[in-house]
Structure formats: structure tokens, C-alpha cells
C-alpha positions in Angstrom: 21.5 92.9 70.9 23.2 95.5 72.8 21.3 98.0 74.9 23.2 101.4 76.6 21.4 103.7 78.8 21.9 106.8 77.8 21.0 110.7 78.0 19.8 111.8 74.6 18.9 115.4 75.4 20.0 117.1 78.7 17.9 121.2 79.3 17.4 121.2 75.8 16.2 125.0 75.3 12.8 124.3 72.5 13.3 127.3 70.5 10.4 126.6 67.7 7.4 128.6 67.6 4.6 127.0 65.8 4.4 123.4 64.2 5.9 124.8 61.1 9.0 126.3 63.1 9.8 123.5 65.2 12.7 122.6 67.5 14.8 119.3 66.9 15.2 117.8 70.7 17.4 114.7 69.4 18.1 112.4 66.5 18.3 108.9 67.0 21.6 108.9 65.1 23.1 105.1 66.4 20.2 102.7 66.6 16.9 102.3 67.8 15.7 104.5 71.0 13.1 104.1 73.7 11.9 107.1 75.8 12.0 105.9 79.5 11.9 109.8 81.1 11.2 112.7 79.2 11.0 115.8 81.3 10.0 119.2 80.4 10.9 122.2 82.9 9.0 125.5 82.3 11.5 128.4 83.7 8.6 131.7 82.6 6.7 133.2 84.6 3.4 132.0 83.0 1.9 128.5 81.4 2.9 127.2 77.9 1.9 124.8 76.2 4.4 122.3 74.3 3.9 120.2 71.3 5.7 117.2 70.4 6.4 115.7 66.9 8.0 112.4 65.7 9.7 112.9 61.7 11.4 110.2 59.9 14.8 112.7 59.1 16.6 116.0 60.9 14.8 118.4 58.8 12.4 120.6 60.4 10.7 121.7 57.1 7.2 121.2 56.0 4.1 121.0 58.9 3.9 118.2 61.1 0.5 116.9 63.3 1.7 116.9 66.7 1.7 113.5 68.8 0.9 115.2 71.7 1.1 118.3 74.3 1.5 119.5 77.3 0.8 122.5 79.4 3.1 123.1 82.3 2.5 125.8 84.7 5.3 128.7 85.7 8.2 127.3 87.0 7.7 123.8 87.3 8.4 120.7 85.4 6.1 117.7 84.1 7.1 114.5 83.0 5.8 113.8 79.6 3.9 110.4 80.1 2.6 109.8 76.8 6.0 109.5 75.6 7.5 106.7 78.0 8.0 103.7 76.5 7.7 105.2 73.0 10.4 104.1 70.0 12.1 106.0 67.5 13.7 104.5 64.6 17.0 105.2 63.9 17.5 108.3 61.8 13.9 109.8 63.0 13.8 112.6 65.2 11.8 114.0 68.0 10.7 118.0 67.8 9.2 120.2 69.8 7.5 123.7 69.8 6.3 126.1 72.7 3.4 128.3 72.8 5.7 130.9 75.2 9.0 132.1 72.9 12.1 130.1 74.9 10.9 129.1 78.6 10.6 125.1 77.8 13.6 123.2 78.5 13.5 119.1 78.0 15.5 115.7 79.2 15.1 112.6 77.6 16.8 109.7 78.5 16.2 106.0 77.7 18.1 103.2 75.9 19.5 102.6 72.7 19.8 99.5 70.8 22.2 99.1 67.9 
């Protein structure tokens, strides 16, 4: 089984809203994926609060119960532990919505399998 290192979502701007308008971060389109970083930089000038979903397609229809969030504070980043080391399927997708409009950015990186 083949493994490649690879950047799956590089200051990806998280544009959704609530967990019904969501924000697709990346699809694992070629094989399975596991999370080694996943960071999330905060660029406004107050805290927000971002929530993170795992769905089986590319849709963003229809609400979601988030995996997990994270508040980061004006202008810095956090590294999103409870998603290191996690696996997505291939054809599954990982979303995203902020409590502050468009101040979130994420990187992911990991490896893929095929």
C-alpha cells in the first residue's frame, strides 16, 4: 500500500456560518486520509469559535453534529489536536463553520493511502 504525504488544504478561508451553512475544507477524493497537522489561524481582531464536521459526500446540505471545536483567540493560530491521527474515507469530507463571518483560515496535511 502506497502512502504520499501530502497538503490537503493550504489557508483555507472557512466561509460557513452555522452547522447548516458549512464550509467544505477538503474531500478525500484519491484514497484514504489521516490528519497529521491541522492548523487553524484566526486573522480578526476578536475570538471565534470553529466547528468541525466529518460527512460521508461533498454536499454541504442538511445539519450536521459537530465532532469538535475550537476557540482561538485574535490573531493567533491553534493546532487542532482532536483531529490528529483522525481518518477519512475516501469520498468523505471534512467541513467547517466559524462563529466570526471569514477570519478562520485552516492547513491540513497528512498522508494518503490509495
Amino acid at each position: 500500500m502506497a502512502y504520499n504525504d501530502k497538503q490537503f488544504a493550504l489557508n483555507q478561508v472557512v466561509t460557513g456560518t452555522s452547522a447548516t451553512s458549512r464550509s467544505i475544507v477538503f474531500t478525500a477524493s484519491n484514497g484514504t486520509v489521516r490528519m497529521h497537522q491541522v492548523t487553524c489561524k484566526n486573522s480578526g481582531a476578536s475570538a471565534i469559535t470553529v466547528h468541525f464536521y466529518i460527512k460521508a459526500d461533498s454536499t454541504t446540505s442538511g445539519s450536521l453534529t459537530s465532532i469538535g471545536s475550537v476557540q482561538v483567540g485574535a490573531g493567533s493560530t491553534e493546532i487542532i489536536s482532536f483531529l490528529l491521527a483522525h481518518v477519512l474515507s475516501q469520498g468523505q469530507t471534512l467541513q467547517a463553520h466559524e462563529s466570526g463571518g471569514t477570519d478562520a483560515t485552516l492547513t491540513v496535511s497528512g498522508s494518503e493511502t490509495r
